[in-house]
Each structure stands twice: as structure tokens, then as C-alpha cells.
C-alpha positions in Angstrom: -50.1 26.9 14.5 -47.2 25.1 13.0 -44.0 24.8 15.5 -40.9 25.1 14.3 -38.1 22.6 14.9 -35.9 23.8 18.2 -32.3 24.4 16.9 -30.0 21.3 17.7 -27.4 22.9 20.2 -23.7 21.0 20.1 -22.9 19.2 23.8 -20.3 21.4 25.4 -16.6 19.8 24.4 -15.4 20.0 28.3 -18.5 17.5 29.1 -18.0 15.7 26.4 -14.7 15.0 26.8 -14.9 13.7 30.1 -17.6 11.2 29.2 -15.5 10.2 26.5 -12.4 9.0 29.2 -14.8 7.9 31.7 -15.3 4.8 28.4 -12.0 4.7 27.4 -8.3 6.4 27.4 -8.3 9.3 25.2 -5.8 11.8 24.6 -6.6 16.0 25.1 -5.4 16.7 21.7 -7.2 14.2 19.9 -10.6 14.3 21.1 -10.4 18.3 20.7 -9.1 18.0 17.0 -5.6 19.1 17.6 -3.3 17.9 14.9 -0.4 16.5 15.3 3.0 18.5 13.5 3.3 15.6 10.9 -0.1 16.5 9.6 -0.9 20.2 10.2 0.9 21.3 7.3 -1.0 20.2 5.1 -3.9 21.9 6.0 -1.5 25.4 4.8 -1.1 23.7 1.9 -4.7 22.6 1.0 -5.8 26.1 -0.7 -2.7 25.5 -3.0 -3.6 21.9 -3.4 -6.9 22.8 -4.3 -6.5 25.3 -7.1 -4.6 22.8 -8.6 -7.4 20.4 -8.5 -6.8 18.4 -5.5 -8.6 18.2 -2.5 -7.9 17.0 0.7 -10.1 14.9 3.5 -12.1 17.1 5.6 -9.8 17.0 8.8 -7.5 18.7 6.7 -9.5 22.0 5.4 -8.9 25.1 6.9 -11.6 25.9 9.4 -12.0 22.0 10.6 -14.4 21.6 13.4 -14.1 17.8 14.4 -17.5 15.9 13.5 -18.0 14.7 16.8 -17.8 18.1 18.3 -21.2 19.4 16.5 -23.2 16.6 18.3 -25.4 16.9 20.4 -24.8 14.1 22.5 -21.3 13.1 23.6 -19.6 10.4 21.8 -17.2 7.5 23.6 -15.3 6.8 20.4 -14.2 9.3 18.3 -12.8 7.0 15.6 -16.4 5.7 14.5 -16.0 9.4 12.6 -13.8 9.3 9.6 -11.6 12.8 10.0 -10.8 11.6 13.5 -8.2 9.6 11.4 -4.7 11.1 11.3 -1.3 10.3 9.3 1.0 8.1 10.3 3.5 10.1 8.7 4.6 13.3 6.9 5.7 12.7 3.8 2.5 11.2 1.9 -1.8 12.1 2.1 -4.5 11.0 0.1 -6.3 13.6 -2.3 -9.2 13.3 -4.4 -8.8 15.1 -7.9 -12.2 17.4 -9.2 -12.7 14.6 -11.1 -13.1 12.1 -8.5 -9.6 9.9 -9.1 -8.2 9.5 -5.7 -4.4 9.9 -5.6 -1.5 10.3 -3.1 0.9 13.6 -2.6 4.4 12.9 -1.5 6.5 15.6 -0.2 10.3 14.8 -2.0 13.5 15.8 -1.3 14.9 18.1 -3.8 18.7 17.1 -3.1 17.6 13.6 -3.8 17.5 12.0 -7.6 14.2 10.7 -6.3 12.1 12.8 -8.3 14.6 13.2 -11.4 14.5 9.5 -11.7 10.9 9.0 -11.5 11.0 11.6 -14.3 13.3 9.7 -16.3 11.1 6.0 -15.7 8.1 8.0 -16.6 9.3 9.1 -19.7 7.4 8.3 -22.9 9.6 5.6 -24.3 10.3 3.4 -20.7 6.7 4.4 -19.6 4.9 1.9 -22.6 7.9 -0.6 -21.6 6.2 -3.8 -20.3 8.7 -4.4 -17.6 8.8 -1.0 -16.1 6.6 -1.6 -13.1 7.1 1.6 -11.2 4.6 3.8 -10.2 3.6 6.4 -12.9 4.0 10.2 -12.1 0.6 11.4 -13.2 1.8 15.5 -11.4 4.4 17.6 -9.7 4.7 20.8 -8.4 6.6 23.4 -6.1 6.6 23.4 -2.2 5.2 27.0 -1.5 8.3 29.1 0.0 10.9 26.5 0.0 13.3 25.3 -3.0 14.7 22.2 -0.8 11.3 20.3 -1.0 8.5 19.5 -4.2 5.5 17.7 -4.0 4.6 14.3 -6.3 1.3 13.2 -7.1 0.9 9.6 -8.1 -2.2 7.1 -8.5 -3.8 5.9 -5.4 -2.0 2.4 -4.9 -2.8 -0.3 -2.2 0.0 -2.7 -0.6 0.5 -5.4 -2.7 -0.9 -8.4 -0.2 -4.0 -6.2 0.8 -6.4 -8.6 0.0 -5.2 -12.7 0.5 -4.0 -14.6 -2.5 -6.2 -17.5 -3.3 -4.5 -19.1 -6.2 -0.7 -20.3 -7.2 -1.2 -18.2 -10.3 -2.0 -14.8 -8.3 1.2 -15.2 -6.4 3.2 -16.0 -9.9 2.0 -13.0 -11.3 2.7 -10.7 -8.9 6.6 -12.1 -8.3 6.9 -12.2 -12.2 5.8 -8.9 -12.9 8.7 -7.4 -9.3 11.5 -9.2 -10.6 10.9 -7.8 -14.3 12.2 -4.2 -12.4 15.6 -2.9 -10.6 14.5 -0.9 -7.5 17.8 -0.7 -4.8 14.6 -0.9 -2.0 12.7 -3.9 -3.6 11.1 -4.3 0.2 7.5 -5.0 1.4 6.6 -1.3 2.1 7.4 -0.8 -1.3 5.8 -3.1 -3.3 2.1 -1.7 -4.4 -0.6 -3.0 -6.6 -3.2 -0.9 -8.7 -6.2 -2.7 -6.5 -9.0 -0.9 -8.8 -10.4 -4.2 -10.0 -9.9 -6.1 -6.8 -11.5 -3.4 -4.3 -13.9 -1.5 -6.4 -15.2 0.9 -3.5 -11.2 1.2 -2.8 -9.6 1.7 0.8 -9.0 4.0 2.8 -5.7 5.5 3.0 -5.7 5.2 6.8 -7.8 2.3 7.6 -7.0 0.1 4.5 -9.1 -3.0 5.7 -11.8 -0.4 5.0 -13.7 1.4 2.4 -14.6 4.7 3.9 -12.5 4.2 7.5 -15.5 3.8 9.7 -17.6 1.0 8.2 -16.9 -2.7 8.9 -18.1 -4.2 5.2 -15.5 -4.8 3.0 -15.8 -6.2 -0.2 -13.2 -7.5 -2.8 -12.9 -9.3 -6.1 -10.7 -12.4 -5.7 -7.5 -11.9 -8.6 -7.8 -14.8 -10.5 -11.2 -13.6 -11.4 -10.2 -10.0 -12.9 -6.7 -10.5 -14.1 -4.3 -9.5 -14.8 -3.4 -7.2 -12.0 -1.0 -4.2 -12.1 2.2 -4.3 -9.4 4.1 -1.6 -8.8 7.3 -0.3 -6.8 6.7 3.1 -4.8 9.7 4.9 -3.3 12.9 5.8 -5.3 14.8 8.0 -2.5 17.8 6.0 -2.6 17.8 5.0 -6.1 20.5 5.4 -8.7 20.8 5.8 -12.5 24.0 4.5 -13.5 25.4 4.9 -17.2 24.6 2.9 -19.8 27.5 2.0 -20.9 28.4 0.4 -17.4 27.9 -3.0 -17.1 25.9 -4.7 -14.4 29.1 -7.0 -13.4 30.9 -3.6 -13.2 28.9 -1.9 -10.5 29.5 -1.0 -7.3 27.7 0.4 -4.6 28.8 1.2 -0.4 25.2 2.6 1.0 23.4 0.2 3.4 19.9 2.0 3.2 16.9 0.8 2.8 14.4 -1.3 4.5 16.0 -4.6 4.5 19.9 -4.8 5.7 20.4 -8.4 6.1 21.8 -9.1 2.8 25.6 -10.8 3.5 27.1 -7.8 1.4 25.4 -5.3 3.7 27.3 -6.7 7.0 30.6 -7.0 5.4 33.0 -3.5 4.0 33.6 -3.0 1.0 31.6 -2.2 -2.2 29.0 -4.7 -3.3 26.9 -5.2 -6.4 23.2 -3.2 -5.9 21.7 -5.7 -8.3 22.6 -8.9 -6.9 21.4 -7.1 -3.2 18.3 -6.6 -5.0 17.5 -10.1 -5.7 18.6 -10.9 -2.1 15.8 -8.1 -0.7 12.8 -9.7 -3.2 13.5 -12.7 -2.2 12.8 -11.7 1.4 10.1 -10.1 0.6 8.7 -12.8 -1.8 9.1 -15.4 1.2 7.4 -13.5 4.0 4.7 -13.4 1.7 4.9 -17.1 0.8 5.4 -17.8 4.7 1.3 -17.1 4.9 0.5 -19.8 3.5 0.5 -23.4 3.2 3.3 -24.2 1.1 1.7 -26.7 -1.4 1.6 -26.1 -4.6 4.2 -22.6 -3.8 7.1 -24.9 -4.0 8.8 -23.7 -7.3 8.7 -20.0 -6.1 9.9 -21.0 -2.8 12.8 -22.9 -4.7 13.8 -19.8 -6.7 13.3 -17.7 -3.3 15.6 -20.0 -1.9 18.4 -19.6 -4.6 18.0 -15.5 -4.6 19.6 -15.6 -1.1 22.6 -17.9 -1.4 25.4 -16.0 0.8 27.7 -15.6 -2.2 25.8 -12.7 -4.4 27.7 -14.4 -7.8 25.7 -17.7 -7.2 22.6 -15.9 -7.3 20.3 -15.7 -10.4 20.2 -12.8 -12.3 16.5 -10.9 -13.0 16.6 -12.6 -16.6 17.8 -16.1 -15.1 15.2 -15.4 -12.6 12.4 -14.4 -15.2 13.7 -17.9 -17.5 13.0 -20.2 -14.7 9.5 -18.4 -13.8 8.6 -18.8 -17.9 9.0 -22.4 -17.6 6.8 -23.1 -14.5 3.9 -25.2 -15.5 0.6 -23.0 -16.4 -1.2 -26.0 -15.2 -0.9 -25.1 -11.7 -1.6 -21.4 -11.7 -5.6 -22.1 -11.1 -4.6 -24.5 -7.9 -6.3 -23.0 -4.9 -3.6 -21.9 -2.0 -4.6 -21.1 1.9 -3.5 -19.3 4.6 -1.7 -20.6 7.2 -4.5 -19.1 9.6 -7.2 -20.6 7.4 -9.4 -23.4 9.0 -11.5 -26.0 7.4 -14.6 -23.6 8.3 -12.8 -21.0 6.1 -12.0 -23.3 3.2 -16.1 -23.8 3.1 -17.3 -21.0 2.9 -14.2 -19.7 0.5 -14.8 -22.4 -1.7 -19.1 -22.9 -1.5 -20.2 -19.7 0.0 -18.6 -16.6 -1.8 -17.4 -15.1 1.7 -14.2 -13.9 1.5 -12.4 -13.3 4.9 -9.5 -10.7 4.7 -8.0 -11.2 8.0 -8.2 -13.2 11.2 -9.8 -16.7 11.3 -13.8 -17.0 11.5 -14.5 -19.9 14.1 -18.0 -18.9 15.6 -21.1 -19.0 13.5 -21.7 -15.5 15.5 -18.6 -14.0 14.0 -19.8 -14.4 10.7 -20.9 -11.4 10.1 -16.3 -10.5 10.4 -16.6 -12.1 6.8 -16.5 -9.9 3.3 -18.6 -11.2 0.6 -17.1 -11.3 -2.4 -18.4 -9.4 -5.5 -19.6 -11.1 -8.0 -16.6 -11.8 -10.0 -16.2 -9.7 -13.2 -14.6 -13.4 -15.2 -15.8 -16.6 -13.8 -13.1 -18.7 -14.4 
């Protein structure tokens, strides 16, 4: 007589959740799957989302039961389970199309030109411009029951220093390609890259230093070795499209939004030039990245970083001055290796000899090497 299998019976949640904060501190709403107000929208919206051909993470389906609660043994730590992973904000969450292209949703302010200039970049004619670098608009569609709000859909992007620069040339190709574009927010939360090459498994939109948001293996491409890499500007909620006919010496501008406010024309009254504040904000953003790393072989960006934020906005460069001194840096350098500041000798081996590829921290214990990415065989060996 053959026995059947005894049906697998879920621990009960109250017992579980006390075993979970005897381990560690826990919140009520998160253990039980509770989600937060930033987030539960979007599980009204998903049915929507979905007849237009995007779908949503599980913890976001109508009907979600938290993984962890169908156990049948409690678990300590809910965030080994990928849909414990929550927003960190409202306005943006990762889809998947039916075709298996992941993209990201923003929720835009109608009353904003956000969306009619994204429109208007996206447009046949600047869209196969070279120098347009912002993001492309690949969908849009009404908010359900309320004119004040639409929704964007754009390709799944990854911040632009997600995985460590290696060479002089990567960084030179990344600042050439951001100062080839006007933003009004040229910031770091802004400045994306089109990682497919790079990350082939991609990231996840929570837990970026991830593939799937649970797993510890991570494994990248270095640049150099599948160039040349797509950058991107996100975010055009305090943009402006000014006419034509206006010149750039001619504009004037009094809002002090944005990410970065410590441009000289921001603290004083009066009207400014946005452009010139532009160059000011890259250039912040170019040297924090710089700041990483050990500056050898960096020093002509960090010159040109340097002459971006001189306190009277006529002495800086302009964009084409800017893009005129980057053409004449010498190609020669770009395959020089550069390091992190956080980088020690032990790194440098195994970088250089061993195709591991740390992403963050520095590796000092042979124990800990298992903290280290390998790196994917490289599509160009160069």
C-alpha cells in the first residue's frame, strides 16, 4: 500500500512572528506583509498595468500572501525572500513587460512639463541625435480616476557608478557622453547608465548590488571590455524648454531646485544663468565620483572639474569648451588602469591576475573571498 505525502501545513504567523523577534528586531507590519502607503497603490494599479503588458513583482499582485508566511517552519529573516523587499519611494517600480524587458513606471505630475519635454527629447529627429543622452520614453498612459497624475514607462536603467570604474578611458566616456546634454538637475541621482552589457543577469531594483535581491553572487563585465557604454540623465521635473531663438547668454532663471544648491548663483538673489549652474552641478557630480579613486592618471578630468566650478559662472567653460578640451585628451591613456581609494594591494591582485572583481568593500581575509564577484568572461578582450 502506497502512502500518500501528509499535506505541508504553514507554521501559524503569531508563532512565527515571535521567533522571528526573539533573532532580531522586526517590525508587526513587515513581517505580516502589510505595505506601507508609498507602495500599496500599486497593487490597485497592477490589473491596469497588466493589460497593458506590464507586470509587477509578486509582493505587488493582488491577493499577496508573503512567501515566508506559507512555510512550514518559522523564518528569522524575512529579507532572504525577495517580495519582503519594499520601495523606497512612490513615484517609480520596476515591471517586467510580457516579453521579458524589465522597465521602470514613474508616476508624473501632470502640471509639470516633465512629461511634455520628455516627449519633445524623444521625438524622432533629437531621439537619433548623438548627444541627446536622456532616457528614451519607450510608453505612457493615464492614471486611473485622476487627470492631475500619468504614468511613464522607461528602460530599466542602473546608477551610473554601479559597478567600479577600472580604466581612465571608462570614466572619460562616461563624463564625455553627460556634458554632451543640458539637464537643469545634472546630479548623481540622476545620472543612469544602460548596464545591459556590464551586468548581464541585471539588478535588482531594490537590492542593486544584486541580481535577484536575495542571492550574494554578483557578476559583472568590466567596461573597457564591452564598450562603449550608454549614459543617460533620468528626471526632468524641473526642467525647462526655452525658445530657440533665445540665446544661451540671454537666459535667466530664479528657481533653486534640485539636488545640488551649492552653486554661488544659488546663495545669492537675483536671476542666474541655468546653463552655467549646470556645469557647476556636473562638476560636483564628476568629482565625487573622481574622489573614489586614486587620482593618477584622472588628472585632466579633475583639471576641467576644477575650472567648471570657478565662483564667477562667466569664467566657466561652456558644454562645447568643455567637450573641445575632453577631444584633445590623449587616447593613449584611456587603457591606464585606475583604483579605488579603498582598494588594497590584495585587491589589485586578484583584479589584475585573478578575474575577481570586487564591487564594494575591501577583501582582506583569504576567508572573505568568497565577498568577491567573478568577472564574466569579457565579451572583447582588449
Amino acid at each position: 500500500m502506497k502512502l500518500l505525502p501528509r499535506a505541508t501545513r504553514a507554521v501559524d504567523p503569531e508563532k512565527a512572528y515571535k521567533y522571528a523577534i526573539s533573532k532580531a528586531p522586526i517590525s508587526r507590519p513587515s513581517y505580516f506583509g502589510i505595505l506601507a502607503k508609498h507602495e500599496a497603490f500599486w497593487v490597485d494599479l497592477q490589473p491596469m498595468l497588466l493589460r497593458r503588458g506590464y507586470q509587477l513583482r509578486p509582493r505587488y499582485q493582488p491577493g499577496w500572501i508573503p512567501s515566508w508566511l506559507k512555510l512550514s517552519k518559522p523564518v528569522a529573516n524575512i529579507f532572504k525572500h525577495e517580495d519582503a523587499l519594499c520601495l523606497r519611494n512612490s513615484k517609480t517600480i520596476d515591471a517586467t513587460r510580457l516579453d521579458g524587458t524589465k522597465v521602470i513606471i514613474k508616476v508624473v505630475d501632470s502640471s509639470t512639463d516633465e512629461y511634455p519635454i520628455a516627449q519633445f527629447l524623444n521625438s524622432p529627429e533629437l531621439r537619433s541625435d548623438k548627444c541627446n543622452h536622456t532616457v528614451p520614453i519607450l510608453d505612457a498612459m493615464p492614471y486611473p480616476n485622476d487627470d492631475t497624475k500619468l504614468l511613464m514607462v522607461m528602460p530599466y536603467l542602473d546608477q551610473f557608478h554601479r559597478a567600479p570604474f577600472r580604466r581612465v578611458g571608462e570614466v572619460y566616456e562616461a563624463v564625455y557622453q553627460y556634458v554632451q546634454t543640458v539637464h537643469r538637475d545634472p546630479c548623481w541621482f540622476n545620472l543612469m547608465m544602460d548596464a545591459s552589457n556590464i551586468i548581464p543577469r541585471g539588478t535588482h531594483f531594490v537590492a542593486s548590488d544584486t541580481h535577484d535581491g536575495v542571492s550574494n553572487s554578483f557578476k559583472w563585465r568590466q567596461r573597457w571590455s564591452v564598450r562603449p557604454i550608454q549614459y543617460y540623465y533620468i528626471d526632468f521635473d524641473i526642467s525647462r524648454r526655452y525658445p530657440p531663438e533665445l540665446k544661451n547668454v540671454d537666459l535667466k532663471e530664479m528657481s533653486r531646485a534640485g539636488q545640488d544648491r551649492t552653486a554661488p548663483e544659488f546663495k545669492r538673489s537675483g536671476p542666474y544663468n541655468p546653463f552655467q549652474a549646470d556645469i557647476y552641478q556636473l562638476r560636483n557630480a564628476i568629482l565625487k565620483l573622481i574622489d573614489e579613486y586614486i587620482p593618477e592618471g584622472l588628472e585632466p578630468l579633475i583639471l576641467l572639474g576644477n575650472a567648471m566650478t570657478n565662483i564667477n559662472p562667466k569664467d566657466r567653460p561652456s558644454l562645447s569648451e568643455a567637450l573641445k578640451y575632453l577631444d584633445e585628451m590623449d587616447e593613449r591613456t584611456f587603457k591606464r588602469r585606475i583604483w579605488r581609494r579603498q582598494d588594497s594591494f590584495g585587491d589589485r591582485f586578484k583584479i589584475k591576475y585573478c578575474w575577481c572583481n570586487p564591487v564594494v568593500g575591501s577583501i582582506l581575509l583569504a576567508e572573505e573571498y568568497h565577498k568577491y564577484d567573478r568577472i564574466l568572461p569579457p565579451s572583447t578582450v582588449v
